[in-house]
C-alpha positions as a Markdown table, in Angstrom:
| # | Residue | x | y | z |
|---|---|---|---|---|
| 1 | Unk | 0.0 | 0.0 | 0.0 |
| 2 | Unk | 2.7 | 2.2 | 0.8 |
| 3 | Unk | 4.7 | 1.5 | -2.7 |
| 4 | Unk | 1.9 | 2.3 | -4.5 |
| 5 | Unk | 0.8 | 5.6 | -2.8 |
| 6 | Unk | 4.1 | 6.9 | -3.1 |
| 7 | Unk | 3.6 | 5.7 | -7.4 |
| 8 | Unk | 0.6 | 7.8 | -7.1 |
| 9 | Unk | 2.4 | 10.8 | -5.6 |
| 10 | Unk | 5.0 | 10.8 | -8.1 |
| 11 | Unk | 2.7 | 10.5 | -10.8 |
| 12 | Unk | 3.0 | 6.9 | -11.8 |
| 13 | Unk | -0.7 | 6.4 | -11.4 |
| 14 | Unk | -0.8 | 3.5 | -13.9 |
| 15 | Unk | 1.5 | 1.2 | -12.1 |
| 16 | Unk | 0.2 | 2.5 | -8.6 |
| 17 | Unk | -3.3 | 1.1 | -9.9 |
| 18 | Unk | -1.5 | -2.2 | -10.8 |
| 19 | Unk | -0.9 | -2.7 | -6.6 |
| 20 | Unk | -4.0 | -1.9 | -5.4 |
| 21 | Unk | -6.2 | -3.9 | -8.1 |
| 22 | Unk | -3.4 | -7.2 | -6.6 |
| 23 | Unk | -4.3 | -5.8 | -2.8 |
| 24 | Unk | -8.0 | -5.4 | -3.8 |
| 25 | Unk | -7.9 | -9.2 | -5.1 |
| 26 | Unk | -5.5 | -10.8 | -2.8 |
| 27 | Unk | -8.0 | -8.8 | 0.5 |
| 28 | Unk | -7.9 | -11.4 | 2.8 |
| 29 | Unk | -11.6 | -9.7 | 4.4 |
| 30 | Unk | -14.3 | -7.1 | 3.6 |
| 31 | Unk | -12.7 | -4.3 | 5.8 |
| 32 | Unk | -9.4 | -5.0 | 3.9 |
| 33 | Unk | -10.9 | -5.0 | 0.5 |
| 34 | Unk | -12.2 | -1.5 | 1.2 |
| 35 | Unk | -9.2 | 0.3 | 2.2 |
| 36 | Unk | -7.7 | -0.8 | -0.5 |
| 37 | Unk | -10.9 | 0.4 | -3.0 |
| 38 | Unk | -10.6 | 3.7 | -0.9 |
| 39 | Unk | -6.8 | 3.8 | -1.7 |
| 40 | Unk | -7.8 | 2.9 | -5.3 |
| 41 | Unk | -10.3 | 5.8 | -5.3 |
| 42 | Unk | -7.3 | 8.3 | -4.5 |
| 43 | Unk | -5.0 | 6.9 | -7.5 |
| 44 | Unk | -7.7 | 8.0 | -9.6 |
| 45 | Unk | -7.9 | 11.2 | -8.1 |
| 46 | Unk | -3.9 | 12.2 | -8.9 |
| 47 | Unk | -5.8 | 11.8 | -12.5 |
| 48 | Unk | -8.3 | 14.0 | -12.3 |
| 49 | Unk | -10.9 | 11.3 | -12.6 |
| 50 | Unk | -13.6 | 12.2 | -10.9 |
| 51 | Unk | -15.9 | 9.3 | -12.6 |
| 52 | Unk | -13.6 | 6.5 | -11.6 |
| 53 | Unk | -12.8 | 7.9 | -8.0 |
| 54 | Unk | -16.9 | 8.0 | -8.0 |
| 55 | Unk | -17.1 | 4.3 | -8.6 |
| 56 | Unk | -14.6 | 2.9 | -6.1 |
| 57 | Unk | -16.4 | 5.1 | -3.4 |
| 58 | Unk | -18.9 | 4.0 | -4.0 |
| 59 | Unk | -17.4 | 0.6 | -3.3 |
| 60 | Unk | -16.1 | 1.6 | 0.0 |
| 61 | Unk | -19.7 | 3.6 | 0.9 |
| 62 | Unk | -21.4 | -0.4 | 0.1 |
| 63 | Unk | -19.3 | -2.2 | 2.9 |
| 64 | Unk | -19.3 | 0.6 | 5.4 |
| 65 | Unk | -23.5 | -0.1 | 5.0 |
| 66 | Unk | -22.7 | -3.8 | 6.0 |
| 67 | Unk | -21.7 | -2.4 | 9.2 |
| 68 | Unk | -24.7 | -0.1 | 10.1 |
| 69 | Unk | -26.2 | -2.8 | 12.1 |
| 70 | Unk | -22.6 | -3.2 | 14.4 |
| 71 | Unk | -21.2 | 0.2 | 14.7 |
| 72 | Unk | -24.2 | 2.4 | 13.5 |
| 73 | Unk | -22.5 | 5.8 | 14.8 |
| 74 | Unk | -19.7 | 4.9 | 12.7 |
| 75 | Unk | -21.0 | 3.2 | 9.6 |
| 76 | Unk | -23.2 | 6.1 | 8.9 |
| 77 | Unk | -20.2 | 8.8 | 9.5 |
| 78 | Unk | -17.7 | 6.8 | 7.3 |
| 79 | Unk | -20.6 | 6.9 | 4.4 |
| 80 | Unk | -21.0 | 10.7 | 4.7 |
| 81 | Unk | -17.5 | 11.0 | 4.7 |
| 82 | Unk | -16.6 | 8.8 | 1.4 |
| 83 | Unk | -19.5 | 10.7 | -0.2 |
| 84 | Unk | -17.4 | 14.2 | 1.0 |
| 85 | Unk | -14.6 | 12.4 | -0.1 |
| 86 | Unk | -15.2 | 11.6 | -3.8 |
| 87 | Unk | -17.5 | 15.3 | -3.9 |
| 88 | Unk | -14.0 | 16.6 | -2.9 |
| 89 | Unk | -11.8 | 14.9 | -6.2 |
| 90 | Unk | -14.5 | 16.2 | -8.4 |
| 91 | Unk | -14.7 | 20.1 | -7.5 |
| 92 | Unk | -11.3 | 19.6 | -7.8 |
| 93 | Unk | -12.2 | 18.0 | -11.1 |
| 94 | Unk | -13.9 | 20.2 | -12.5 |
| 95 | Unk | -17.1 | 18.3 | -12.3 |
| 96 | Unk | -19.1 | 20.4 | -10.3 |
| 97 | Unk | -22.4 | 18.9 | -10.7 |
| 98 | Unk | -21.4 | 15.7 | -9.2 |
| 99 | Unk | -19.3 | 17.2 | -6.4 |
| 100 | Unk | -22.7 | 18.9 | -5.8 |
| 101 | Unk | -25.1 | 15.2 | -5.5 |
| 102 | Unk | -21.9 | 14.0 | -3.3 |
| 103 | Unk | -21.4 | 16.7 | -0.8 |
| 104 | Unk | -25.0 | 16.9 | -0.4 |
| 105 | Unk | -25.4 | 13.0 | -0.3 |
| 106 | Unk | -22.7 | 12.9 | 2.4 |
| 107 | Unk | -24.3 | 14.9 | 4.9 |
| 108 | Unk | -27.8 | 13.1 | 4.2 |
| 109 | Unk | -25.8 | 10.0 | 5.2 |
| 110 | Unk | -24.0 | 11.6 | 7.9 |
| 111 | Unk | -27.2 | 12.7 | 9.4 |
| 112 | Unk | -28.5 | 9.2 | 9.8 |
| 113 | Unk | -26.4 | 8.6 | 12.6 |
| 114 | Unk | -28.3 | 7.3 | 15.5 |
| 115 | Unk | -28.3 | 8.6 | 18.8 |
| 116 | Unk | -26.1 | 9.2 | 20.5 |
| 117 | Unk | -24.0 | 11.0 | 17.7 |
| 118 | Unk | -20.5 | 10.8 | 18.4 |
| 119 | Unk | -20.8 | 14.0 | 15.0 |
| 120 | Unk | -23.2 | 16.5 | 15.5 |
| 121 | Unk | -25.6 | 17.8 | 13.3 |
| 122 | Unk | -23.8 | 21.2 | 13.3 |
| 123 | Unk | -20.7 | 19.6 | 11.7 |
| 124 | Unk | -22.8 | 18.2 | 8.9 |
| 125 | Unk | -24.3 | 21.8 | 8.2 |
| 126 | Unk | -21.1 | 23.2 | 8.2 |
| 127 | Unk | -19.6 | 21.2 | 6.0 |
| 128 | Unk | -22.4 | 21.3 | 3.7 |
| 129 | Unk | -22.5 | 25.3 | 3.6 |
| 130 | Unk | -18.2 | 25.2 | 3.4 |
| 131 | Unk | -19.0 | 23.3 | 0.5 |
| 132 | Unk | -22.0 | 24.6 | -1.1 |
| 133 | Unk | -20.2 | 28.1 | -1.0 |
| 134 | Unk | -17.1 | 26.8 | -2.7 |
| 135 | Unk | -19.5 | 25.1 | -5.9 |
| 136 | Unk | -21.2 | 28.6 | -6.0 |
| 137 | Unk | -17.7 | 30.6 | -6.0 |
| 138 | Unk | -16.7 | 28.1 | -9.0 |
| 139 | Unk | -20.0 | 28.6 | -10.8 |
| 140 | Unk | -19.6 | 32.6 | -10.7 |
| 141 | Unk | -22.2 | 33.2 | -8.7 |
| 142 | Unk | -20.6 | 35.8 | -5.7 |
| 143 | Unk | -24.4 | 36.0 | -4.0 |
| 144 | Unk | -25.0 | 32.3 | -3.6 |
| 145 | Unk | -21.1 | 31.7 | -2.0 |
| 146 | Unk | -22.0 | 34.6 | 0.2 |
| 147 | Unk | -24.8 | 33.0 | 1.5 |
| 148 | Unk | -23.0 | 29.8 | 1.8 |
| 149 | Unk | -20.6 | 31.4 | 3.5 |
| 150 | Unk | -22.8 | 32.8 | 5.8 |
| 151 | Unk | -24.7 | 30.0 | 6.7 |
| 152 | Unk | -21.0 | 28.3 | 7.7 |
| 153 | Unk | -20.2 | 31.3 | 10.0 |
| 154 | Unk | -23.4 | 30.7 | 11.8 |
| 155 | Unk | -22.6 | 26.7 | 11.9 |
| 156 | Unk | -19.7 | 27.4 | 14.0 |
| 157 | Unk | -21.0 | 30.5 | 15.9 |
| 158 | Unk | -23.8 | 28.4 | 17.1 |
| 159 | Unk | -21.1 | 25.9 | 18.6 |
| 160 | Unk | -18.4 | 26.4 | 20.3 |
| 161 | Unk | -17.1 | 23.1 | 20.2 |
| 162 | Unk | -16.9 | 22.9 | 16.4 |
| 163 | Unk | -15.6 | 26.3 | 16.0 |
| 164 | Unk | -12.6 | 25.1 | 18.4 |
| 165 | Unk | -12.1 | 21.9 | 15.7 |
| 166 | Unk | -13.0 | 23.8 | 12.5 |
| 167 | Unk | -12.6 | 27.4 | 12.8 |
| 168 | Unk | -9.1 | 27.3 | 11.1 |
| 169 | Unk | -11.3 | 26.1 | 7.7 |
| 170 | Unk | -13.2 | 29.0 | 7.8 |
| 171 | Unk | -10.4 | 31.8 | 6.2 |
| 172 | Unk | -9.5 | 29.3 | 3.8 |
| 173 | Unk | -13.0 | 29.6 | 2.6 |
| 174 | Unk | -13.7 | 33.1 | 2.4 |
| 175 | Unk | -10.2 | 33.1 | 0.7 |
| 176 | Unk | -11.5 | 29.8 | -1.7 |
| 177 | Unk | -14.7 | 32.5 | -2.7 |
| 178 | Unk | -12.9 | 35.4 | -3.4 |
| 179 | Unk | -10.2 | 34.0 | -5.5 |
| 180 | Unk | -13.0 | 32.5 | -7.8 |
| 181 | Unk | -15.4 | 35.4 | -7.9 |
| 182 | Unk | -12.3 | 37.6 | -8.6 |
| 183 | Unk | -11.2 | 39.1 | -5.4 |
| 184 | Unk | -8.1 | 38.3 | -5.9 |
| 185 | Unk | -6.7 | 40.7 | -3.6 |
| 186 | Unk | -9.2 | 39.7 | -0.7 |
| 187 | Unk | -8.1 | 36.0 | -1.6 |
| 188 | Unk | -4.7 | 36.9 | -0.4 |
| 189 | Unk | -5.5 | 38.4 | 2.3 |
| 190 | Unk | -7.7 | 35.8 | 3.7 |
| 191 | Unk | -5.4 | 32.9 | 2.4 |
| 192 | Unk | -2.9 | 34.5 | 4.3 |
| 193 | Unk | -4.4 | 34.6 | 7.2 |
| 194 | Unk | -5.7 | 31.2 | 6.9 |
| 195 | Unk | -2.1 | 29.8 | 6.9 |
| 196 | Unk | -0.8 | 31.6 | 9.4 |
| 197 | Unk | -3.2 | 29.4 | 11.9 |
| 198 | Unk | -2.4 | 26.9 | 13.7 |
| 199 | Unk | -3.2 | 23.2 | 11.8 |
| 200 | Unk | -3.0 | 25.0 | 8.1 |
| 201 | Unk | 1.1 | 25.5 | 8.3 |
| 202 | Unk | 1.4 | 22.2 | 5.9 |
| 203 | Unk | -1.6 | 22.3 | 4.0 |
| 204 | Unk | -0.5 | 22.1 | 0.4 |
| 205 | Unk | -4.0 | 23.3 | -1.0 |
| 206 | Unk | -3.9 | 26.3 | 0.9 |
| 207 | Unk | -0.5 | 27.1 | -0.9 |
| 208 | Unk | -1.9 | 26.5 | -3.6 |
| 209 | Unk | -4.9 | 28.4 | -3.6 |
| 210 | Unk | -2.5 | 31.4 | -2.7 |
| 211 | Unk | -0.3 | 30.6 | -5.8 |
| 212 | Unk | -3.0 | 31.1 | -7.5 |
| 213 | Unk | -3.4 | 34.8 | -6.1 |
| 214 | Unk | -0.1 | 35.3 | -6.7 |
| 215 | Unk | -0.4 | 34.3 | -10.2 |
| 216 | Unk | -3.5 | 36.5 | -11.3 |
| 217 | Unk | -1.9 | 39.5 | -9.6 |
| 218 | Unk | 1.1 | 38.7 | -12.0 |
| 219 | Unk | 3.8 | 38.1 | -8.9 |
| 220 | Unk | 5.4 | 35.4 | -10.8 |
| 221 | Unk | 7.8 | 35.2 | -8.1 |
| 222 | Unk | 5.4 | 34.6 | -5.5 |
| 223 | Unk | 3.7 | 32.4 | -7.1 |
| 224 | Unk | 6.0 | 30.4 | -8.1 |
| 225 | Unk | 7.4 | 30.1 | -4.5 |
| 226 | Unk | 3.8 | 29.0 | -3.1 |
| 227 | Unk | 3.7 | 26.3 | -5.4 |
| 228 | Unk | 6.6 | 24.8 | -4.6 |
| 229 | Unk | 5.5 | 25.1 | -1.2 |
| 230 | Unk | 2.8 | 23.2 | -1.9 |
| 231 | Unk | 4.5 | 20.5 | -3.9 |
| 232 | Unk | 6.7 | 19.8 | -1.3 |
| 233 | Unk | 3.8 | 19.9 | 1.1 |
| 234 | Unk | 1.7 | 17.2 | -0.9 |
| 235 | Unk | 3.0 | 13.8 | 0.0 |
| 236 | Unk | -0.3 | 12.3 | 1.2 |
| 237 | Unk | -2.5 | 10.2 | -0.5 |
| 238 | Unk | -5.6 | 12.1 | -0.1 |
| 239 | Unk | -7.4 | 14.6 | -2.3 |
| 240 | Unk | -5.6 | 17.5 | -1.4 |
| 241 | Unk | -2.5 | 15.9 | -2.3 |
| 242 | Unk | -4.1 | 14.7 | -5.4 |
| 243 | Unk | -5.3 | 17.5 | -6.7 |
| 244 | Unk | -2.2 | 19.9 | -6.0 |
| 245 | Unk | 0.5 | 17.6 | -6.6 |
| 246 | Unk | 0.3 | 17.4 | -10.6 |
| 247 | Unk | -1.1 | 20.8 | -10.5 |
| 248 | Unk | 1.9 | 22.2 | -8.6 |
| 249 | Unk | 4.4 | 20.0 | -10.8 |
| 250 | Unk | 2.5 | 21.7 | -14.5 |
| 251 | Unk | 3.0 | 24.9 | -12.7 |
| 252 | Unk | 6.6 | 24.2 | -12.1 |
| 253 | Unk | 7.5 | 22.8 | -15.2 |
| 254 | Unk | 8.6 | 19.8 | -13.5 |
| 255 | Unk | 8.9 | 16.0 | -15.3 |
C-alpha cells in the first residue's frame, strides 16, 4: 500500500493502480478490501478522474452499509464521509455537478447517525455550507457563495465546540470564494491569514490556492514560491495531495 501511494504521488498512477487492483484481489476480508478500493479511489484522483474515483467510493460507501447494524455511529459517518470524499476529487475536477449530488449526499448519510451522535448535526451543516459556497464561487455566482458562506459562519457561531475543531477552515474559505469570484486581492488576504493558523502550516491546497493569487496578480515570483511550497507539502495520498500535486508540478514545469 505504501509502494503504490508513493507511485501515485510521483505521478505513476498506472503502475500504482496495478498494486491496489493485486491488494484489492488478494484482500484477505471485507474491511481490507475496502481500504484498498478507498486507496484505489485516491489513484484515480492524482488523474483527475472524478468518474472512476466515484465508482470505487462507492465501493467503499457499500461495505461501510454492512456495518450499520454493528457500529451504526460509525457506519453512517464513514458513508458521509466517502461521499465528502469523492465530492472533494470532483470540485477539484472540474465536475461540479457531481461534487454537488456528493457533498449533499454525504451529509444526508452523515445525518443518519443514530443517537447518541458521536458527530453533531452542526458539523454536517457546516460542511455542507463550506462546501456549497465553494460550488457557487466556481460557478460565478458571488451571491449564492456569500450565503454559503454565511450559513457556515453561523454553523460554527452556534457551537463552540466545532468552531474550536473547524474554525481554522473557515479563512480558507472566504479566501477559496474570493479567488474564484475575482477578489483576488481579498483572496490573499484571507489565504494569508488562513495559513498563518495553527493546523493550516502544511496544508498544500492552501499554498496553492495562494499561488494562484499570486499568479493572477502577476507576482510570478510569488507564485511560483507558493507552489513549490505546496509541492513539497503534498505527499499524502488524499485529495488534497491529489489534486495539488500534478497541479503544482505543470506549474513548475517539473517532469
Amino acid at each position: 500500500m505504501r509502494i503504490a501511494s508513493r507511485l501515485d504521488v510521483d505521478g505513476q498512477t498506472a503502475a500504482a493502480r496495478q498494486i491496489f487492483q493485486a491488494l484489492i484481489d488478494g484482500a484477505p476480508d471485507p474491511a481490507a478490501k475496502a481500504a484498498a478500493q478507498r486507496a484505489m479511489a485516491m489513484s484515480f484522483a492524482f488523474d483527475g478522474d472524478c468518474a472512476n474515483t466515484v465508482k470505487q467510493e462507492q465501493l467503499v460507501m457499500a461495505y461501510w452499509v454492512t456495518r450499520e447494524q454493528a457500529e451504526p455511529q460509525n457506519a453512517f459517518y464513514q458513508q458521509g464521509e466517502m461521499a465528502n470524499e469523492a465530492a472533494r476529487v470532483c470540485i477539484d475536477a472540474g465536475d461540479l455537478a457531481t461534487a454537488d449530488k456528493y457533498y449533499r449526499m454525504g451529509a444526508a448519510l452523515g445525518l443518519k447517525e443514530p443517537a447518541p451522535k458521536t458527530h453533531p448535526k452542526s458539523l454536517w451543516d457546516f460542511r455542507l455550507a463550506h462546501a456549497l459556497a465553494r460550488l457557487a464561487a466556481r460557478r460565478g455566482d458571488a451571491k449564492a457563495a456569500a450565503r454559503h458562506v454565511a450559513a457556515a459562519r453561523s454553523a460554527l457561531d452556534g457551537d463552540s465546540t466545532l468552531a474550536a475543531q473547524q474554525e481554522r477552515f473557515f479563512p480558507y474559505l472566504t479566501g477559496y470564494v474570493a479567488l474564484y469570484t475575482g477578489d483576488v486581492v481579498g483572496a490573499e488576504e484571507a489565504l494569508t491569514a488562513a495559513l498563518a493558523l495553527r493546523g493550516n502550516e502544511r496544508d498544500p491546497f492552501m499554498h496553492a490556492l495562494l499561488a494562484m493569487a499570486y499568479e493572477q496578480q502577476g507576482d510570478a515570483a510569488k507564485a511560483h514560491e507558493y507552489y513549490q511550497k505546496a509541492y513539497d507539502l503534498s505527499t499524502a495520498h488524499n485529495p488534497p495531495a491529489a489534486h495539488v500535486r500534478p497541479l503544482a508540478r505543470k506549474k513548475l514545469g517539473l517532469p
